[in-house]
DRENLOKE-335043 format. One record per residue (C-alpha): residue number from 0; residue in three letters; x, y, z. Coordinates in Angstrom, 2 decimals. Layout:
% residues N
> NUM / ala / X / Y / Z
...
***
This chain:
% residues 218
> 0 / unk / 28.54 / 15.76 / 16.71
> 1 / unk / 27.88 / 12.26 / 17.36
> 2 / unk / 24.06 / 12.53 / 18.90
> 3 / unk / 20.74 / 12.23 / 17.18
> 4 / unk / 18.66 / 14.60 / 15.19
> 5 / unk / 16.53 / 15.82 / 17.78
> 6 / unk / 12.90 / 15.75 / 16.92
> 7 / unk / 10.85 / 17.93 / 18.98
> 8 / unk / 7.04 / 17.87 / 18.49
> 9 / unk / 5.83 / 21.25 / 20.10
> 10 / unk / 2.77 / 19.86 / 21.30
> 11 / unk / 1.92 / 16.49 / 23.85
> 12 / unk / -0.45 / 15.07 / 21.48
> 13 / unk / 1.31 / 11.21 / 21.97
> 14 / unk / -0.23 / 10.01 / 18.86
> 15 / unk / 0.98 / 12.83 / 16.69
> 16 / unk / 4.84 / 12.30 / 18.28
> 17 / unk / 4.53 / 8.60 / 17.34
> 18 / unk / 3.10 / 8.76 / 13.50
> 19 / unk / 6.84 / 11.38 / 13.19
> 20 / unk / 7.76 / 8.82 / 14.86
> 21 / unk / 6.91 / 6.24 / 12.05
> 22 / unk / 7.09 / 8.64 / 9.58
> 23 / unk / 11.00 / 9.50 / 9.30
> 24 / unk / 12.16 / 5.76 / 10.52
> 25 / unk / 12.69 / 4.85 / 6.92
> 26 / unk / 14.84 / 7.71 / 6.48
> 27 / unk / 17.79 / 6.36 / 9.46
> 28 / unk / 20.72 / 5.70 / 7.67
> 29 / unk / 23.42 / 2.58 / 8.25
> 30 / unk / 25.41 / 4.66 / 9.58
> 31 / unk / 24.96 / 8.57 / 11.26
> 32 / unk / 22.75 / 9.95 / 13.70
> 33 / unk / 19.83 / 8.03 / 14.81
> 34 / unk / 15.92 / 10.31 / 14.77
> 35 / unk / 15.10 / 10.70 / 18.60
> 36 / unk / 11.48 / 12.39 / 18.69
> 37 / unk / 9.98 / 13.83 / 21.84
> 38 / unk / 7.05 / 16.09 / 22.77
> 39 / unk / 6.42 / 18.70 / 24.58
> 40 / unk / 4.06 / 17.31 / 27.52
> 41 / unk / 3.16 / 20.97 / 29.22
> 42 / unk / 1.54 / 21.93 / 25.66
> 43 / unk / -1.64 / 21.72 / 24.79
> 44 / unk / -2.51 / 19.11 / 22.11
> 45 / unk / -2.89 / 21.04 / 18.69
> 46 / unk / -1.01 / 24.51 / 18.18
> 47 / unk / -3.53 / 26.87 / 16.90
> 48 / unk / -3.33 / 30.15 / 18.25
> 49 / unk / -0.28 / 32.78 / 18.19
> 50 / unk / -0.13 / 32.57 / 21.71
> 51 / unk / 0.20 / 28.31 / 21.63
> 52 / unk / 3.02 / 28.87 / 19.22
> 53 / unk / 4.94 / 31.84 / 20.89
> 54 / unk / 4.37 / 29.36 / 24.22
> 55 / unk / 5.46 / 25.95 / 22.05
> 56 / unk / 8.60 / 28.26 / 20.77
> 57 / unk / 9.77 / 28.62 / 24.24
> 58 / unk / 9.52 / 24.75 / 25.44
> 59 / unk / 11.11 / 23.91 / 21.99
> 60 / unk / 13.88 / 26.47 / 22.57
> 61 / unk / 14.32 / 24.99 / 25.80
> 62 / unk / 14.23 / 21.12 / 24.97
> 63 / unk / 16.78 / 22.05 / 22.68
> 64 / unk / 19.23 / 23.76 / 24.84
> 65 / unk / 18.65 / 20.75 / 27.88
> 66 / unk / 20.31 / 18.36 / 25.35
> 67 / unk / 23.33 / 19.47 / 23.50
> 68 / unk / 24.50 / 16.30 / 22.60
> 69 / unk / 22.04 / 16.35 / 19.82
> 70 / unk / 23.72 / 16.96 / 16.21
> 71 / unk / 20.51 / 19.03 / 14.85
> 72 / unk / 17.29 / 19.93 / 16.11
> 73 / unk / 13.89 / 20.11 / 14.44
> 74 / unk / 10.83 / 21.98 / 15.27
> 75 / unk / 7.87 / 19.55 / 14.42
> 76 / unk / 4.97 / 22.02 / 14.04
> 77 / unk / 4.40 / 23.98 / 11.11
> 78 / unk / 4.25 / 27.20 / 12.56
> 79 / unk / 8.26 / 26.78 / 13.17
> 80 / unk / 7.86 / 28.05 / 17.04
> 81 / unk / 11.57 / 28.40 / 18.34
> 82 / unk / 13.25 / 28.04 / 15.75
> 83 / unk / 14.57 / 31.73 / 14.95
> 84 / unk / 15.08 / 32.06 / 18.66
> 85 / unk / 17.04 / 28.62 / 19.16
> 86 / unk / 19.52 / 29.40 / 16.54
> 87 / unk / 20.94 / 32.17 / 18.40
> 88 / unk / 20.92 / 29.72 / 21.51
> 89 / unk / 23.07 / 26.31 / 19.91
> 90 / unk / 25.46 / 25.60 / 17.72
> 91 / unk / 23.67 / 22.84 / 16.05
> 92 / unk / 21.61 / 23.29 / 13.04
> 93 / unk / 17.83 / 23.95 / 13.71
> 94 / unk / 15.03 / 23.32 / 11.54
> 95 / unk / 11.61 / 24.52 / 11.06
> 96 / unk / 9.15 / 22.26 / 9.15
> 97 / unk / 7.36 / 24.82 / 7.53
> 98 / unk / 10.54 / 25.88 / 5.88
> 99 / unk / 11.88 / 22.48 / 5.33
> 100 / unk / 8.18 / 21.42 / 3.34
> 101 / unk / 8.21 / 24.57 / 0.87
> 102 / unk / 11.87 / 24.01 / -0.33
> 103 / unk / 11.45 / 21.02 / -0.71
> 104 / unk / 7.83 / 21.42 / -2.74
> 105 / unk / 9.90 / 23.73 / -4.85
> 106 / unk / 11.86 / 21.25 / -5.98
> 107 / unk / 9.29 / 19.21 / -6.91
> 108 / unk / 7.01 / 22.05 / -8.72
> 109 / unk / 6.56 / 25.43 / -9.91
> 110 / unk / 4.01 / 26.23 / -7.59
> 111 / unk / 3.20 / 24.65 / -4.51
> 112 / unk / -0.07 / 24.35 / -2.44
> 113 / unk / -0.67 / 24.12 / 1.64
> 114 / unk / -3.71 / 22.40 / 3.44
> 115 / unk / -3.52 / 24.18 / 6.76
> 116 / unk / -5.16 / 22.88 / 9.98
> 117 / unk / -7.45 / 25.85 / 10.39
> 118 / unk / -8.39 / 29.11 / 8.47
> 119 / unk / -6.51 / 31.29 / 11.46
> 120 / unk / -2.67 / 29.36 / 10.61
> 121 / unk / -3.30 / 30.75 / 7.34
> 122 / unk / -2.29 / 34.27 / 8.18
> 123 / unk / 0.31 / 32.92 / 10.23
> 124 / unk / 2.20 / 30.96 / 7.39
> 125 / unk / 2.02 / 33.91 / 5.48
> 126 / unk / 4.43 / 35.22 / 7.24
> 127 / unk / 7.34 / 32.67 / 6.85
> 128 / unk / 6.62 / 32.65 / 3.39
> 129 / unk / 6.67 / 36.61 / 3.45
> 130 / unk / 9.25 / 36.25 / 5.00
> 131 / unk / 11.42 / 33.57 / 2.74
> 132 / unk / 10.37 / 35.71 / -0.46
> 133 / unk / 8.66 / 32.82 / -2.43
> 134 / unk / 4.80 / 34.14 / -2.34
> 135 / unk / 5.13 / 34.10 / -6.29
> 136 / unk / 5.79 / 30.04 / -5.97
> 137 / unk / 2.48 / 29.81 / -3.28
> 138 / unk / -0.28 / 28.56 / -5.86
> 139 / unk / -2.97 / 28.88 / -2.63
> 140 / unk / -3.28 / 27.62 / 1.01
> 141 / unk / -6.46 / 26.35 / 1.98
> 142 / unk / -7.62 / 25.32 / 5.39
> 143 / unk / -9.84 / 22.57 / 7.22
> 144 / unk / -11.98 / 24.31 / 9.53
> 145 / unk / -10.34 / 23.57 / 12.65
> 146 / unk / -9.55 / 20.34 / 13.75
> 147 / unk / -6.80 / 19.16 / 15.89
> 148 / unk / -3.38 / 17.45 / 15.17
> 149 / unk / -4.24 / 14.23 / 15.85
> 150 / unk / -7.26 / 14.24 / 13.61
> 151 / unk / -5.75 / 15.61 / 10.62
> 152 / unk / -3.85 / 12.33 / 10.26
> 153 / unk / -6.22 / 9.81 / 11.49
> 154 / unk / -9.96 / 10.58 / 10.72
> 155 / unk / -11.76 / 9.72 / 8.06
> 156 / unk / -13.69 / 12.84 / 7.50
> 157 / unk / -10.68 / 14.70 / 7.66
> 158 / unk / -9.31 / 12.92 / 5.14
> 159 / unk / -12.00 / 13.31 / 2.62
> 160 / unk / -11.63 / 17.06 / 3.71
> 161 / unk / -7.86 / 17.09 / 2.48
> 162 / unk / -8.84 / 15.04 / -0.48
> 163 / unk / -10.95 / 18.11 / -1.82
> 164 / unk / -8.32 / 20.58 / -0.71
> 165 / unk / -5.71 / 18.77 / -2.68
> 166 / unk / -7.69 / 18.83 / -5.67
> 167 / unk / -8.65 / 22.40 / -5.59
> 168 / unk / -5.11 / 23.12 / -5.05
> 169 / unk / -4.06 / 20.95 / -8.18
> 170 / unk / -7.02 / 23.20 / -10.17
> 171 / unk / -4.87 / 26.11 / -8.87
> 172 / unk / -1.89 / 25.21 / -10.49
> 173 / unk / -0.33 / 23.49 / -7.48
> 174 / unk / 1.95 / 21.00 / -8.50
> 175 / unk / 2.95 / 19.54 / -5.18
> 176 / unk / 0.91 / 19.66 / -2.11
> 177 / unk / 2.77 / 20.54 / 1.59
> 178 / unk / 0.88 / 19.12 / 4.61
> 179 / unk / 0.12 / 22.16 / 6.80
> 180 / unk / 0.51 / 20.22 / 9.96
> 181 / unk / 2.81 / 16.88 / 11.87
> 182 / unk / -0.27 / 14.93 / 12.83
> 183 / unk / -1.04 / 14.76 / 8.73
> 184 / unk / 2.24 / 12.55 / 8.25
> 185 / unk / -0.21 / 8.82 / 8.00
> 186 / unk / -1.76 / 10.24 / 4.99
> 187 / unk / 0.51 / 11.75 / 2.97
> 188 / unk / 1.13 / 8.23 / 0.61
> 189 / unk / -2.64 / 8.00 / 0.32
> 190 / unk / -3.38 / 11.35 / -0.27
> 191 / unk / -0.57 / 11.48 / -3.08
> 192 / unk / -2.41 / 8.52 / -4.69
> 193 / unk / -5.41 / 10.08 / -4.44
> 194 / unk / -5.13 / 13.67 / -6.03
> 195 / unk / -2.21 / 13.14 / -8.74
> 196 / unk / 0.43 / 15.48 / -7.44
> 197 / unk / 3.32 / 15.20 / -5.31
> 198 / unk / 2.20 / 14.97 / -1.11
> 199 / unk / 5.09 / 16.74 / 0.95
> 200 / unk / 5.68 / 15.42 / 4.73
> 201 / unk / 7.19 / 18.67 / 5.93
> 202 / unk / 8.53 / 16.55 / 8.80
> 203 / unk / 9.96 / 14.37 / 6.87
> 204 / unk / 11.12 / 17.19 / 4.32
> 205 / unk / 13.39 / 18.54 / 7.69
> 206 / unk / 14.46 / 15.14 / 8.79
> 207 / unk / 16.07 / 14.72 / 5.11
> 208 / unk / 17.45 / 18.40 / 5.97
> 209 / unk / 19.09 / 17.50 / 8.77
> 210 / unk / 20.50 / 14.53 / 7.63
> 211 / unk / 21.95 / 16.33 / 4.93
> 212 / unk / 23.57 / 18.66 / 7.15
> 213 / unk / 25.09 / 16.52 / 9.53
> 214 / unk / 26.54 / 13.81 / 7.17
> 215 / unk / 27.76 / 10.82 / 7.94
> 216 / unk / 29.94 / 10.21 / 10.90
> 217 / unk / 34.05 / 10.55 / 10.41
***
């Protein structure tokens, strides 16, 4: 497969699709697939509910499938929406940013640490990690209070919010930190800097991923 790696952000937020977008360009190689990342305009802006992910899961699903010349597809939300469903629908490999941000933490640490957008996505990661078999390697996740995609990357409260989160999480026995969200991508450097542990981009974690997975081009 000659295409690019698909990068679907399941929500419109515009900002949030362009700091993924600025996030992985480092990460293009010479020579393979190029990162393409899109939105999803009908979504709402921040996916917080079960409902905006089971809804974001569908568009992603269907993004997907309306471009098969793509050589791997990533769902850019850390709730994963699609992505069990859209493996059974391509060919291509599919991957979840939730999933993509703990392995890679792993490999970093012992135990690993989320910051999650809101205390409700809390429940809802559990479940992928449940689900993986790794709770013993979860040191804690802790949440904001509910703020939206675009201002988990970009305000400055926020970020002094994360700032305490990552430190609590490194008294926990975290030794790497996942971002719980996209729109966090602008301050994972920073935030690295300023709690002493390893900072994991989960959308850059999966862009890595699916690099690996494709390989280079014959």
């Amino acid at each position: 497969m000659t295409g690019p790696i698909l990068i679907i952000n399941p929500n419109s937020a515009a900002s949030v699709t362009q700091g993924i977008r600025e996030a992985v360009a480092h990460l293009a190689p010479a020579r393979g697939p190029d990162f393409e990342v899109i939105d999803l305009p009908a979504s709402p802006a921040t996916i917080l509910t079960a409902q905006d992910v089971a809804r974001a899961g569908l568009g992603f699903a269907d993004a997907a499938q309306a471009r098969p010349d793509a050589a791997a597809y990533v769902s850019a939300c850390f709730s994963d929406p699609g992505v069990e469903m859209t493996r059974t629908l391509v060919k291509q490999p599919v991957i979840g940013v939730q999933e993509a941000g703990m392995l890679t933490a792993m490999a970093r640490a012992d135990l690993f640490g989320i910051i999650a957008l809101a205390p409700g996505s809390v429940a809802r990661h559990r479940l992928r990690i449940r689900a993986m078999g790794i709770e013993s390697r979860l040191a804690a996740e802790l949440a904001l209070p509910g703020v939206s995609a675009e201002a988990s990357g970009r305000d400055a409260q926020v970020y002094d919010m994360c700032v305490a989160l990552g430190r609590e999480l490194a008294e926990r026995g975290a030794g790497a930190v996942v971002l719980g969200c996209a729109g966090m991508a602008p301050i994972r450097a920073r935030l690295e800097r300023d709690i002493g542990i390893a900072v994991i981009d989960p959308v850059q974690a999966a862009a890595a991923m699916a690099l690996g997975l494709v390989g280079a081009p014959e």
